[in-house]
C-alpha positions in Angstrom: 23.2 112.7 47.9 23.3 116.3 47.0 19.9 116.1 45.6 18.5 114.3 48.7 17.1 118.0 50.2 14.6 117.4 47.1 13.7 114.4 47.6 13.0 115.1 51.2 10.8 118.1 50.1 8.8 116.0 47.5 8.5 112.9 50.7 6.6 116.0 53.1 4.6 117.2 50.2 3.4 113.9 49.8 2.6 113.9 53.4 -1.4 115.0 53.6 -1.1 115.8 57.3 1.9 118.1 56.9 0.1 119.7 53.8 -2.8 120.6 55.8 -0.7 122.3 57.8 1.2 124.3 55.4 0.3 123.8 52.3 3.2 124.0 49.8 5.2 126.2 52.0 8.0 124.3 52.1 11.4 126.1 51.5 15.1 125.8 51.4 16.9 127.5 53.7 14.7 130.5 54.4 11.2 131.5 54.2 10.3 134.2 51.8 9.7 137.8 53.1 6.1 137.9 53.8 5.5 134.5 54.1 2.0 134.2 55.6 0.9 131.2 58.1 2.6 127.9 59.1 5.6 126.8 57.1 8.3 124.5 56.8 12.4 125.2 56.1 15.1 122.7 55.3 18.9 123.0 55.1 21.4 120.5 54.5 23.8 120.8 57.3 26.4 118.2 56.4 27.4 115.8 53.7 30.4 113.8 54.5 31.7 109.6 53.4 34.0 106.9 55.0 35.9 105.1 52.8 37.3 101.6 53.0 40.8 100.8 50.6 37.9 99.8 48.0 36.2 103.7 47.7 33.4 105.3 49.7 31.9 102.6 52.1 29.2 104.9 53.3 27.7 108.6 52.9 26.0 110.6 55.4 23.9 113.8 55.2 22.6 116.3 57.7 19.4 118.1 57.1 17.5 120.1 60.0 14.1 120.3 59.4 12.5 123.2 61.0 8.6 123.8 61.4 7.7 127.6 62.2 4.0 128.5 63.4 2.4 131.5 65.7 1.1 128.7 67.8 3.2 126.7 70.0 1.2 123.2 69.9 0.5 123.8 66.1 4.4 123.8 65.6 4.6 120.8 67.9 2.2 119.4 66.0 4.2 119.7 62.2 6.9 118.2 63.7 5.6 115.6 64.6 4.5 114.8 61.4 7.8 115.5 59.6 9.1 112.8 62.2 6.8 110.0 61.9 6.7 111.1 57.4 10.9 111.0 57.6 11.8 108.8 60.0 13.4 105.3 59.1 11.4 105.2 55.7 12.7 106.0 52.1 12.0 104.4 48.7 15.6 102.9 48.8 16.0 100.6 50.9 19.9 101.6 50.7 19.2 104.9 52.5 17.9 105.1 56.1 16.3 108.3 57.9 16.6 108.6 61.8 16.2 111.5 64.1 19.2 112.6 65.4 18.3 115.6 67.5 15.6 118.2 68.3 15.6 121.7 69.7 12.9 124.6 69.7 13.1 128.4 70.2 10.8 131.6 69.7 11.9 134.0 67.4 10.3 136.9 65.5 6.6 136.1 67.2 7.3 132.2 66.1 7.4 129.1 67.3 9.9 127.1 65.8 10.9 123.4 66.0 14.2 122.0 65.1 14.5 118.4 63.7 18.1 117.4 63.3 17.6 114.1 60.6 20.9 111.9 59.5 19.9 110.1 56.2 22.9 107.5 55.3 23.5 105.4 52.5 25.3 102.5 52.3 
């Protein structure tokens, strides 16, 4: 599951809506200095497992997803397309996507939206 941030980058870059938005400018972690236009960041926030007496029943990762733009509806507007792109599809059926949370904030002349995904598999 530590390659999962990949995957999830390949998934939105497959995504023609969210590519007409920002192209290929989708990064881990942090934008590059001088980064023009609307982009996308991703982080994985937490990676943890249960485990039953027979191993790990169950592992769960964290990512926020976060869609920066000048313009507040455009930013509304990426995020909603990394939701309806990420939510409760994947090629495994093993793994499941669902929102768990969603925040925004301005920052440095940008409109940013926060999504807050939990990708499990079982």
């Amino acid at each position: 599951m530590f390659g999962i941030t990949k995957e999830i980058r390949g998934i939105l870059l497959s995504s023609e809506g969210i590519v007409s938005f920002v192209g290929d400018n989708i990064f881990p972690l942090i934008a590059p200095e001088g980064t023009a236009g609307d982009y996308i960041t991703y982080q994985r926030d937490e990676f943890s497992q249960s485990y039953t007496k027979m191993g790990v029943a169950e592992q769960r990762v964290i990512i926020n997803i976060i869609a920066v733009s000048s313009d507040y509806e455009r930013s509304n507007s990426i995020a909603a397309l990394i939701y309806d792109t990420l939510s409760g599809r994947f090629r495994n059926p093993d793994i499941s996507v669902q929102l768990e949370d969603s925040t925004e904030d301005f920052m440095d002349d940008k409109f940013i939206q926060v999504l807050q995904f939990s990708i499990k598999q079982i």
